[in-house]
Backbone bond lengths (Angstrom), bond angles and torsions (degrees), N, CA, C in turn:
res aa  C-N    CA-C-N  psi(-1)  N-CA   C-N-CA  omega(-1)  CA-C   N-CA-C  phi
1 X - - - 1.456 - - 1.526 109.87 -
2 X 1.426 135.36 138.28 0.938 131.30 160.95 1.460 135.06 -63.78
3 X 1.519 111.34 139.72 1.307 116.18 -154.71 1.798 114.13 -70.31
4 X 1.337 150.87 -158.50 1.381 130.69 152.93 1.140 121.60 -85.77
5 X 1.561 115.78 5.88 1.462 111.24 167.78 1.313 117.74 -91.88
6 X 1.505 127.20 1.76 1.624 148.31 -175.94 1.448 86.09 91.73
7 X 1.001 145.81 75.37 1.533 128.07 149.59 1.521 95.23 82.79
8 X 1.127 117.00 64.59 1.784 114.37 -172.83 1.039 120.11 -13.52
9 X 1.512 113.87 42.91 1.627 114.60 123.89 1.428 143.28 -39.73
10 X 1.322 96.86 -45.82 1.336 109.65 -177.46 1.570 128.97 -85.93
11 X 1.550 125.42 133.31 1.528 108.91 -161.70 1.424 106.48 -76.85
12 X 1.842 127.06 -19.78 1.304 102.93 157.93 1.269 111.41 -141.71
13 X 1.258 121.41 -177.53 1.540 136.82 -148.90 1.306 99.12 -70.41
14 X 1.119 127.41 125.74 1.784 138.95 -163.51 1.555 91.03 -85.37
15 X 0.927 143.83 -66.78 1.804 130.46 -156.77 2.036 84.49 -59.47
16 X 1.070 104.49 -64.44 2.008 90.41 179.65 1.290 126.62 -38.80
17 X 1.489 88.93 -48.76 1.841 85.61 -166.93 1.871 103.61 -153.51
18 X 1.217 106.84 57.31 1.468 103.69 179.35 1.351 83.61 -126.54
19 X 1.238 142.42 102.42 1.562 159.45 163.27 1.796 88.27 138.98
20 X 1.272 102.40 96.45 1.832 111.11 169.32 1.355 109.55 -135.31
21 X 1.588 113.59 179.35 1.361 119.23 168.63 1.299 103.12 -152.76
22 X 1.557 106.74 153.39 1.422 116.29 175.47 1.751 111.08 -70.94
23 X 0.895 148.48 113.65 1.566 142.19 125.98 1.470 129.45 -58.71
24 X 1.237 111.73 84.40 1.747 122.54 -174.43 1.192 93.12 82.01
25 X 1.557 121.15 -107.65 1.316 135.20 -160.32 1.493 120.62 -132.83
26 X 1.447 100.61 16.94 1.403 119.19 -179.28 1.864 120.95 -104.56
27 X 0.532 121.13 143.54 1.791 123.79 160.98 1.373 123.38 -67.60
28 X 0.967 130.82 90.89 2.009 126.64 165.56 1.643 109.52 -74.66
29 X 0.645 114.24 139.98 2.032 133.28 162.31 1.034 110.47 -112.66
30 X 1.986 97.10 137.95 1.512 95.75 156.83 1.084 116.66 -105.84
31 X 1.342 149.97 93.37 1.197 140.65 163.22 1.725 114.91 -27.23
32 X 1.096 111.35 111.65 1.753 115.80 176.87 1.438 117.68 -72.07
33 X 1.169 127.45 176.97 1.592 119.48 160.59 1.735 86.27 -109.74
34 X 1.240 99.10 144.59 1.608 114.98 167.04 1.556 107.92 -41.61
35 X 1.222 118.61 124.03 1.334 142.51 178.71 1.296 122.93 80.82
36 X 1.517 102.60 15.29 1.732 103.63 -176.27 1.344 92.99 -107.96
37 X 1.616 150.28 -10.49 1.055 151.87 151.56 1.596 134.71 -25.10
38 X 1.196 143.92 107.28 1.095 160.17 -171.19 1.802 112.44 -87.02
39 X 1.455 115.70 85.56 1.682 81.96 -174.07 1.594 112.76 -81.44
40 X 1.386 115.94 -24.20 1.492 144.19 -156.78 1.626 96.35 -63.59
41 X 1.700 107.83 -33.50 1.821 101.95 -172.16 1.886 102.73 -122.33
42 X 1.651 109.61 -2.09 1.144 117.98 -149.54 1.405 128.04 43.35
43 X 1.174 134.02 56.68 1.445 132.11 145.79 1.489 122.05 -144.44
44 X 1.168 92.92 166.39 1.830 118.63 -158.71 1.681 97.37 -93.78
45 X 0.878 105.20 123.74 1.594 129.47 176.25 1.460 101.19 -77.57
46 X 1.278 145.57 -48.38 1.443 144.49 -132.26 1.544 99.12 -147.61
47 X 0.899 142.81 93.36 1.836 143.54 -154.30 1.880 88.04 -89.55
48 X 1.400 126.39 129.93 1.603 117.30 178.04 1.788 88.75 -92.32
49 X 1.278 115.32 -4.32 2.070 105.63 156.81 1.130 119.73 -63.23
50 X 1.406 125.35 127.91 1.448 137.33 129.62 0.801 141.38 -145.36
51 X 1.731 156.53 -143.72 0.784 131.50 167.60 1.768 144.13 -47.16
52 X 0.790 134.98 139.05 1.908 138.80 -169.20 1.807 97.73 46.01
53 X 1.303 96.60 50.81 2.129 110.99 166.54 1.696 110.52 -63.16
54 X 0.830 85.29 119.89 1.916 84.11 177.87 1.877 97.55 -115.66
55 X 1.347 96.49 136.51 1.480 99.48 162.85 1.437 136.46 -49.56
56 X 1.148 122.05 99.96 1.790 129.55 -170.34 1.730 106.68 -54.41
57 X 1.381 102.46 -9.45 1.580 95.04 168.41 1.445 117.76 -127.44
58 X 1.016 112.64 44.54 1.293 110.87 -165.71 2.153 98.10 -134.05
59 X 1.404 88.30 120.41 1.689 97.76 -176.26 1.293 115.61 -108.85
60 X 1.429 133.87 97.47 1.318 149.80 153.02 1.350 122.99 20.39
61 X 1.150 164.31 32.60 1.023 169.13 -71.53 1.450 130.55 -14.50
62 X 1.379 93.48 71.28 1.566 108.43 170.78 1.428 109.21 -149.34
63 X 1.329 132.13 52.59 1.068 147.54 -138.98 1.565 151.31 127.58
64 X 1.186 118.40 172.50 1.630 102.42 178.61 1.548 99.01 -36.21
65 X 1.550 106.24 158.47 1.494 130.96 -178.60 1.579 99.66 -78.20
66 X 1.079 95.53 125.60 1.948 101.09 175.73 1.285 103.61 -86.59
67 X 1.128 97.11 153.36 1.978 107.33 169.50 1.264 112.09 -63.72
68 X 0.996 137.63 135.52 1.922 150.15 -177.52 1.571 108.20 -90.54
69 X 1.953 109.43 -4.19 1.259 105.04 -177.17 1.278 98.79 -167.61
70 X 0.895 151.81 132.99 1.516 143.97 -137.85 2.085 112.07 -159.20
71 X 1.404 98.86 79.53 1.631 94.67 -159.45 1.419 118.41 -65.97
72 X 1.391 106.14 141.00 1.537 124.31 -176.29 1.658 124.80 -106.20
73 X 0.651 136.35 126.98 1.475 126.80 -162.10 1.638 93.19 -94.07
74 X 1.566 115.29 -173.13 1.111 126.02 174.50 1.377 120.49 -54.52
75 X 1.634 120.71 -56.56 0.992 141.74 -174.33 1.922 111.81 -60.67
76 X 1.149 117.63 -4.48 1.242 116.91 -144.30 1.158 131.92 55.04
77 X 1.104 150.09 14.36 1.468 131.26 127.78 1.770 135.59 -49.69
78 X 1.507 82.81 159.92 2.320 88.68 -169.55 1.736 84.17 -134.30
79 X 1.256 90.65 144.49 1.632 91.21 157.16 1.577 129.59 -61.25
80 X 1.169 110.80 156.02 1.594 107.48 -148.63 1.910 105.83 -81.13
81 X 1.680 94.86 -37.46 1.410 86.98 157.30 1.451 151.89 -64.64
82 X 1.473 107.91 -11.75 1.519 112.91 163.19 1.458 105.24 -71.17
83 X 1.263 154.29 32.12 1.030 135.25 178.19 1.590 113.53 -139.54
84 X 1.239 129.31 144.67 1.406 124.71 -179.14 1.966 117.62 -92.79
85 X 1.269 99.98 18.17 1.431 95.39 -156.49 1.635 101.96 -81.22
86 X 1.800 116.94 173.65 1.040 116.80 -134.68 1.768 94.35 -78.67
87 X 1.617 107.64 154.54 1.467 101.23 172.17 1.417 101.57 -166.53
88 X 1.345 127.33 144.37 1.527 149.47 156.40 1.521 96.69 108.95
89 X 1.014 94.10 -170.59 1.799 115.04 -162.31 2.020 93.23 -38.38
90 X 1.023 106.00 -52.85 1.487 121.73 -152.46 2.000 105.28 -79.34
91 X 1.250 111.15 -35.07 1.492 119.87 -175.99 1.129 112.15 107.40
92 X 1.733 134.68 -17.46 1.207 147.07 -104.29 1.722 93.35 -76.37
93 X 1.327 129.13 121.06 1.330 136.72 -154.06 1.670 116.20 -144.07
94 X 1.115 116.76 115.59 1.783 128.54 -162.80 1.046 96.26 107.97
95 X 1.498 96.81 163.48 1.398 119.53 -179.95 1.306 122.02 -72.04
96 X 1.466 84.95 -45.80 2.092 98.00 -176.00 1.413 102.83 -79.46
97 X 1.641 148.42 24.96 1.226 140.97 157.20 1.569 95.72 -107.01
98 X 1.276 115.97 -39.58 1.659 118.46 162.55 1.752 120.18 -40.05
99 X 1.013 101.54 -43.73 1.399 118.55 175.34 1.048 126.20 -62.84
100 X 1.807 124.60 -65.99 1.290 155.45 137.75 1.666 104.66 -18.89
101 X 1.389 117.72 -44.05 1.640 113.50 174.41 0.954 102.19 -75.88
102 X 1.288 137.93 -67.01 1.569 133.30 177.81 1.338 129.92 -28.55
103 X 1.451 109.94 -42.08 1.546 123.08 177.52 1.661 100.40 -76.21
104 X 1.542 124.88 -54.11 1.451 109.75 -160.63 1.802 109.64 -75.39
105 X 1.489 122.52 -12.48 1.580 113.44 -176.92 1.602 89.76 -103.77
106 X 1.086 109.73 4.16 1.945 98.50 178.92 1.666 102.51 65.49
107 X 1.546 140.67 34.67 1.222 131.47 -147.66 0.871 95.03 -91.93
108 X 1.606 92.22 141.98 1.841 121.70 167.27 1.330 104.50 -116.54
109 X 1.481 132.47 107.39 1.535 140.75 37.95 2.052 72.25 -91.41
110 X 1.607 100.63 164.69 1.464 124.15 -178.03 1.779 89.65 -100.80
111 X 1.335 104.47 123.43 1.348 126.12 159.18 1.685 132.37 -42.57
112 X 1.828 81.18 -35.76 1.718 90.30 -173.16 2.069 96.12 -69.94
113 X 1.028 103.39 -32.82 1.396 105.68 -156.52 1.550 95.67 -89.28
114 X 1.297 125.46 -31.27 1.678 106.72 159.68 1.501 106.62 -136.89
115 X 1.394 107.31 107.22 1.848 112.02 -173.01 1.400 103.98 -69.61
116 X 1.585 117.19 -21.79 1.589 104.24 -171.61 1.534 114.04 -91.58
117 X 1.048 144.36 29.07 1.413 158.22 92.31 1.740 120.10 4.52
118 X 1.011 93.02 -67.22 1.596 90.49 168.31 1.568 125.43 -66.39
119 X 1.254 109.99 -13.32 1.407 94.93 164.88 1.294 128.80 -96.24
120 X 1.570 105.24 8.38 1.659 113.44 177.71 1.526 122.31 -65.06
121 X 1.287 124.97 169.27 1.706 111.24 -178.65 1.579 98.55 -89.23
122 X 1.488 141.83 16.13 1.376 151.95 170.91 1.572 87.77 -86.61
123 X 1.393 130.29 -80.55 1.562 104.53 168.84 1.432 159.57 -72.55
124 X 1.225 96.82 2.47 1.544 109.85 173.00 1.303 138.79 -78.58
């Protein structure tokens, strides 16, 4: 079965963030609700963002610090860095494996503070 990155092809997790847009120089996601997903045109019919959105991977102090408020635009999109969902070669997904990466390569830029890093071709 294919994985949620399409066959980890993809540098990040398509129901999160496979229908996005740039804002300036940033990444937005739409997080989909399961089955509102499009893979054929890539986009999400049904955004699971809205108002007071909390990250579905993100665990309360056991890990990178989650956002306490996580902005959504009209459209449903969030910026791509508030979110822990899976991305780069590996999927690597939650906060506290975000964390756990950070600590074992000693990384400089810190992951927790921009997760969408890992899906660049610098980490893959």
């Amino acid at each position: 079965s294919l994985h949620a990155s399409t066959d980890f092809t993809a540098a990040r997790e398509v129901i999160m963030c496979g229908d996005n847009k740039m804002v300036g120089t940033e990444l937005w996601c739409k997080p989909c609700v399961t089955g509102s997903y499009n893979y054929g045109i890539n986009k999400c019919s049904l955004s699971a963002a809205g108002q007071g959105y909390v990250d579905p991977y993100c665990e309360v102090g056991n890990g990178c610090t989650c956002p306490v408020a996580i902005t959504v635009d009209s459209n449903g999109y969030v910026p791509a860095n508030s979110l822990f969902f899976g991305r780069g070669p590996f999927q690597l997904t939650w906060n506290y494996n975000y964390l756990a990466f950070d600590n074992d390569i000693n990384s400089s830029p810190n992951f927790c503070m921009n997760p969408d890093l890992l899906a660049s071709s610098e980490y893959a």
